[in-house]
C-alpha positions in Angstrom: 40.4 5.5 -66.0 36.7 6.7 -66.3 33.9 4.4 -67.3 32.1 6.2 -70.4 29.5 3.7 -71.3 28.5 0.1 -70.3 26.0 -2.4 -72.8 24.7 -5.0 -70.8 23.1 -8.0 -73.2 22.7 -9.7 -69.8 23.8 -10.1 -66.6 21.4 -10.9 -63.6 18.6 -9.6 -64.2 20.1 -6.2 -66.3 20.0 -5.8 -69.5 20.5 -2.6 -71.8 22.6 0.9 -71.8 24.4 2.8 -68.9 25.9 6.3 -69.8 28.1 7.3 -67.1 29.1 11.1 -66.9 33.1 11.0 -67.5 33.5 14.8 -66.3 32.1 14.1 -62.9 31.2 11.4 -60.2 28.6 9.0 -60.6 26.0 8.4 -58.3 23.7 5.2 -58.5 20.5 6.2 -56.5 17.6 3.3 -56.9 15.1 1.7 -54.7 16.2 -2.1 -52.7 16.3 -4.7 -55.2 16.5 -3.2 -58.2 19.9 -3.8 -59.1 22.1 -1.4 -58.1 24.8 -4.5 -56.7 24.2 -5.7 -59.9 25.6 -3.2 -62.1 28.4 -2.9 -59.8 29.0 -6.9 -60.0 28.7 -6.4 -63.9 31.3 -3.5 -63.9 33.8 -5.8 -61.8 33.0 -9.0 -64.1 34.2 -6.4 -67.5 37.1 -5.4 -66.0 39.0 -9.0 -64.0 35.7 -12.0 -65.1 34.7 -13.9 -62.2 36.9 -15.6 -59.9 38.2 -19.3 -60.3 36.5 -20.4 -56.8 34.5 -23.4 -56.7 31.6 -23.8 -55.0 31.2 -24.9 -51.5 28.3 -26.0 -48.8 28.6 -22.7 -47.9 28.6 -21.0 -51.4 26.9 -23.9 -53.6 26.9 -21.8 -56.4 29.6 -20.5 -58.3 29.7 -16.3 -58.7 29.4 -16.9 -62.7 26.1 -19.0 -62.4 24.9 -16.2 -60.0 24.6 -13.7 -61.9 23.6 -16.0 -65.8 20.6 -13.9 -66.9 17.0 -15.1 -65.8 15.8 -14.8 -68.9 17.8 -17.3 -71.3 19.9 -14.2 -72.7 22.7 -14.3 -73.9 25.7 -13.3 -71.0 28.2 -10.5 -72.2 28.9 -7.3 -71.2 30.7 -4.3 -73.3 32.5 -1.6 -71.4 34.0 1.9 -73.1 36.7 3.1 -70.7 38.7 6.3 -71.1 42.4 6.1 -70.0 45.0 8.6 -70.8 42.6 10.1 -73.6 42.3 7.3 -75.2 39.0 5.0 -75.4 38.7 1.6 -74.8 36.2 -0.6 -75.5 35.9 -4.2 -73.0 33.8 -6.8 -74.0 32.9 -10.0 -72.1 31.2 -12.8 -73.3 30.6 -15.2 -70.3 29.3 -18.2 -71.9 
């Protein structure tokens, strides 16, 4: 499976296009902080959503609220995935 494209209405603090090169590796090279975890978290969220967990005293929040965009956006992702030449298109709305 190769990841041809990812929308990002919001997620964290991320929002807009990624265009990911399906012919060759990708490679994510960006200053601390400036969401390169992120865009991974968003990737893993498109493919399986969050995980069921609760929160605890030492997690108080739950992965889902983590990541709710900062700015009152709405929280969906849309994925296009290439699998056995066929292309796929994942969406997520988290709300």
């Amino acid at each position: 499976m190769k990841i041809r494209s990812l929308r990002i209405d919001g997620f964290g603090n991320l929002r807009g296009d990624f265009i990911f090169s399906s012919d060759r590796c990708n490679l994510i090279l960006e200053p601390n902080e400036t969401g390169k975890s992120t865009l991974a978290a968003a990737i893993v969220a498109a493919l399986y959503g969050f995980p069921r967990k609760r929160a605890t005293r030492e997690r108080p929040m739950k992965m889902k609220e983590q990541y709710r965009p900062w700015s009152g956006l709405p929280f969906a992702v849309e994925m296009d995935v290439e699998c056995r030449g066929r292309v796929c298109t994942i969406r997520r709305d988290f709300e």
